[in-house]
C-alpha positions in Angstrom: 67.3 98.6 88.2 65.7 100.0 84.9 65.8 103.7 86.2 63.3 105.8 84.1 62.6 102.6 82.3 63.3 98.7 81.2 65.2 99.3 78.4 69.2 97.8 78.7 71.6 101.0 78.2 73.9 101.3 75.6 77.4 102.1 75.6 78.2 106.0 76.3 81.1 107.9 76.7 81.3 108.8 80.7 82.4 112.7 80.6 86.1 113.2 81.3 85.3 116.0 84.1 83.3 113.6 86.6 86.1 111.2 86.0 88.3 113.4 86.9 86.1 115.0 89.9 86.3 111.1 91.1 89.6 110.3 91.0 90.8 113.2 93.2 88.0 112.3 95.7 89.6 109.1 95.7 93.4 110.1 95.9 91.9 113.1 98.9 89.6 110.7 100.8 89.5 106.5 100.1 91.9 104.2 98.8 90.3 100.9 96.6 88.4 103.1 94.5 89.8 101.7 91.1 87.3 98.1 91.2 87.2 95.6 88.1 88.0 96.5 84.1 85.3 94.4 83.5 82.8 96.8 82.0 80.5 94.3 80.5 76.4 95.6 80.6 73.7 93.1 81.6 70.4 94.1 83.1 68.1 91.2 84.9 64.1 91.1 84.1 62.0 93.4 86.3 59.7 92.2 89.4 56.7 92.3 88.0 56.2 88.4 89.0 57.6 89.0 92.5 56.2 88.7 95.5 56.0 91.8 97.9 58.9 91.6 100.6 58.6 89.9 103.7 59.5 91.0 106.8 62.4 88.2 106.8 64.2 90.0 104.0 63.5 93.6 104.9 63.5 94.0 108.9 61.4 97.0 108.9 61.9 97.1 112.5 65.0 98.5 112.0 64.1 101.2 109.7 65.4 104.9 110.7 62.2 107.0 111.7 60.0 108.3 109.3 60.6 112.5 110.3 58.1 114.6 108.6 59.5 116.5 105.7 57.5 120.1 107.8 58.7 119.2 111.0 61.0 121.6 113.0 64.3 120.9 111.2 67.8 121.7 113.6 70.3 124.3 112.4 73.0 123.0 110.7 75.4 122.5 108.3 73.1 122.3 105.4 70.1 124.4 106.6 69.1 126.4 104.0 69.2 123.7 101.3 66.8 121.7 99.8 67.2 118.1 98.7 64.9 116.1 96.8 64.9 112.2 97.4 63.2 109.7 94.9 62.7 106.3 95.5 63.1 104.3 92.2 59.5 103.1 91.4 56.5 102.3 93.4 55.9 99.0 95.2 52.3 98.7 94.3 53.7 99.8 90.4 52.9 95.9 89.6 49.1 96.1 90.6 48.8 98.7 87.6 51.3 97.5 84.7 48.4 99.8 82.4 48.8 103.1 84.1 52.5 102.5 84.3 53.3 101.3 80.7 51.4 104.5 79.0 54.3 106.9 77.7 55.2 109.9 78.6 57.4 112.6 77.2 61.3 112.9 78.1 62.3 115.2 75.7 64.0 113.5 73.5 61.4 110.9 72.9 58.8 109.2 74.7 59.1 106.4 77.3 57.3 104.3 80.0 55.8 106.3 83.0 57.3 103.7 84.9 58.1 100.1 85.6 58.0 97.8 88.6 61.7 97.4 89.4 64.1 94.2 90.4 64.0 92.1 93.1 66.4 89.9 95.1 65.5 86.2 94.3 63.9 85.9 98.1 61.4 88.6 96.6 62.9 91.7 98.6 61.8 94.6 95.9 63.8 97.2 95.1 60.7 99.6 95.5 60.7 98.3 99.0 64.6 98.5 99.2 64.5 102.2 97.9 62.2 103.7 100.4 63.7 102.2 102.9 67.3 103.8 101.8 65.1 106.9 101.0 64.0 107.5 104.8 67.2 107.0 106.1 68.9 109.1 103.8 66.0 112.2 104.8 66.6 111.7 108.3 70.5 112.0 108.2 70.1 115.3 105.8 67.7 116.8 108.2 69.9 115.9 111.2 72.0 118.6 109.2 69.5 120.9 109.0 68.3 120.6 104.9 64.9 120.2 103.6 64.3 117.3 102.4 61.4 116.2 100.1 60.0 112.7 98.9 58.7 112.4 95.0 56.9 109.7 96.6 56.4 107.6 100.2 54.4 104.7 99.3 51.6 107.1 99.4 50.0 106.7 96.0 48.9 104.2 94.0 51.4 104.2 91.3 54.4 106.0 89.8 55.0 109.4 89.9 55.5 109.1 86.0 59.5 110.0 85.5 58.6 113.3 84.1 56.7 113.9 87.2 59.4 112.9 89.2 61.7 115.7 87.4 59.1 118.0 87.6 58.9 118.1 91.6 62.6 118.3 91.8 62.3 121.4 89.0 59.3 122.9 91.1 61.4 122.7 94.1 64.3 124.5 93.1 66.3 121.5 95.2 69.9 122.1 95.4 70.4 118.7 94.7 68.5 115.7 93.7 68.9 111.9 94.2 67.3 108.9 92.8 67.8 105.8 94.7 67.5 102.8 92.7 69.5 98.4 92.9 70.4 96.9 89.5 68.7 94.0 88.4 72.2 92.6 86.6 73.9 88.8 85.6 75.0 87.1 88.8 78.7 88.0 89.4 77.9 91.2 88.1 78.6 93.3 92.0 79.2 96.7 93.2 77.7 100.0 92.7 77.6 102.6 90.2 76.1 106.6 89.9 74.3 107.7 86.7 75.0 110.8 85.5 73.3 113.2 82.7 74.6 113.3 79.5 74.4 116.5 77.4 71.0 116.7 76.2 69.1 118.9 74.3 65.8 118.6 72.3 62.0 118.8 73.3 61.5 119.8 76.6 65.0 118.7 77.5 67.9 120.8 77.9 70.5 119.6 80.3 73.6 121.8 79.4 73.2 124.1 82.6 73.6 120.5 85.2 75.7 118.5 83.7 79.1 120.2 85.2 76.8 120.4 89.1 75.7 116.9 88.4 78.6 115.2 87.8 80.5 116.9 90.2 77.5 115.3 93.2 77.6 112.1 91.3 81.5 112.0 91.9 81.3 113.1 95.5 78.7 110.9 96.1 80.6 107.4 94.5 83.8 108.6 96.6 81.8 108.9 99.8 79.7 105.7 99.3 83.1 103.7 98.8 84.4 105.2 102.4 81.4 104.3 104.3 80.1 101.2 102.6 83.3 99.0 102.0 81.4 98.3 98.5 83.7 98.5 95.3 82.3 100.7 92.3 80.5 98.6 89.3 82.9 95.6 87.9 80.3 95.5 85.0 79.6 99.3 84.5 81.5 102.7 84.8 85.1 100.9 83.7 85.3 100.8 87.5 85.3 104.3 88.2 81.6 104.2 89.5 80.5 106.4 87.0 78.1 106.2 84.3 76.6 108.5 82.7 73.2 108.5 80.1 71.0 110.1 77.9 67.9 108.0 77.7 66.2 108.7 81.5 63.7 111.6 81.6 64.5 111.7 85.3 67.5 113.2 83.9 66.8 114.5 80.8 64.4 116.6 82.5 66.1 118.2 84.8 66.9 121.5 85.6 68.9 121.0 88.9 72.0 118.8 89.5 70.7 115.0 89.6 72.0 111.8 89.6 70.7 108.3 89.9 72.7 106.0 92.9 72.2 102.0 91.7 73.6 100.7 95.2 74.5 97.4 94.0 73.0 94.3 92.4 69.7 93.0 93.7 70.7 89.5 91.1 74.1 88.7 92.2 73.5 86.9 96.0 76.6 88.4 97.3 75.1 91.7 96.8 71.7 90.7 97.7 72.8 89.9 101.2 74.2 94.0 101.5 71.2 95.3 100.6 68.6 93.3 102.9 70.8 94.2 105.5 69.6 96.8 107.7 72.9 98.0 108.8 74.5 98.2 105.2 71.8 100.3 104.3 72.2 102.5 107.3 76.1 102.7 105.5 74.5 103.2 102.1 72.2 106.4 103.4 75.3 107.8 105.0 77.5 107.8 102.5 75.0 109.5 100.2 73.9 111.9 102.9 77.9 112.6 103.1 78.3 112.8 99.4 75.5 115.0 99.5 76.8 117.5 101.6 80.1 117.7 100.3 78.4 118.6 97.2 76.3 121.3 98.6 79.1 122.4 100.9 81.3 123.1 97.8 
């Protein structure tokens, strides 16, 4: 939904190379990756007002195992590697809007620490929705042999802060990071997209040396998530390409290894709502991340 914060996006330019890095993916691996013209922004209200999920809307019975992140990991393809995994905001965020609403610094300015998220109009949160997707997606990286890290597991009491959440990517010297987040968008608005760094430079921010690593995992990633999900790229962002890419998240801004932001679909448009409280879908959207993922690292 909001990302790094609640503020609607504006228009940017998406840059030509991760285009590009998409639409071979596409013409090498899927076929339907071109989706709707419409490019038309719209971003829903966040959940402040909702009501925790139920266990109707998110079967946690279902869930893929929660492995610890120290545990004996198997030899794989990816051992060796380090992946960071955050889950878009915190589902106790709206029990402390204060803590949450003080700024912090991005580098190009200051924003929000965090917000609470979208929800599905049933009340599913996409705080809920995102660690769910989050401990599927470790368990299928570790199954290849990476470490994988939270920034959070429903373990604090709010946030991390966005810087914060750059930070422990930074600290970790990850070889890729990804931000699970759903869109909070007008109904009819459907699909997925993948948010990619802009060139940023100022304050503590300088992006230049991840924006070519980014968008190439940002591109592998959309291709891969089209494959295993069925889901069509963004009819209302990305000029259906799946691709968008932005200047005003700290999450980016502040980091210094490749990073993207995955907005699975839209939590507000009822079509989309029914994928994502659906266990199995989610099991698709983890894979094709985890897939994208490892192509990525793979080179």
């Amino acid at each position: 939904m909001p990302y790094d914060d609640s503020v609607p996006p504006t228009r940017r330019a998406r840059p030509l190379l991760a285009a590009a890095a998409l639409a071979a993916l596409c013409l090498t691996t899927i076929t339907g990756c071109g989706g709707s013209p419409d490019t038309a922004e719209g971003k829903g209200a966040d959940a402040s007002a909702s009501p925790p999920a139920s266990a109707s809307t998110s079967p946690s019975a279902s869930a893929a195992p929660e492995a610890s992140p120290t545990a004996s990991l198997p030899q794989g393809p990816l051992t060796g590697r380090t992946v960071v995994i955050d889950p878009g905001h915190n589902p106790r965020n709206r029990e402390h809007t204060k803590e949450i609403n003080e700024q912090v610094d991005i580098g190009t300015g200051r924003k929000e620490c965090d917000t609470t998220g979208t929800s599905t109009d049933d009340g599913y949160a996409e705080a809920r929705f995102t660690l769910d997707v989050s401990h599927r997606l470790r368990e299928l990286l570790q199954a290849q042999g990476a470490r994988v890290l939270l920034t959070h597991d429903d373990d604090r009491p709010f946030g991390p802060c966005i810087d914060e959440r750059a930070r422990i990517g930074n600290e970790a010297k990850a070889d890729a990071v990804v931000s699970v987040h759903a869109d909070g968008s007008a109904v009819g608005n459907r699909g997925f997209h993948v948010i990619l760094p802009a060139a940023v430079k100022g304050g503590g921010a300088d992006t230049s040396k991840i924006v070519k690593s980014s968008a190439d995992l940002g591109a592998r990633i959309a291709g891969h998530f089209v494959r295993t999900t069925g889901s069509a790229p963004s009819n209302y962002i990305g000029g259906g390409t799946g691709l968008d890419t932005r200047d005003d998240l700290g999450g980016l801004n502040l980091s210094t290894v490749p990073k993207v932001f995955v907005e699975c679909g839209n939590m507000r448009d009822p079509k989309d709502a029914a994928l994502l409280t659906d266990a199995r879908w989610r099991q698709k959207a983890a894979q094709g991340m985890a897939d994208g993922i490892a192509a990525h690292l793979k080179g």
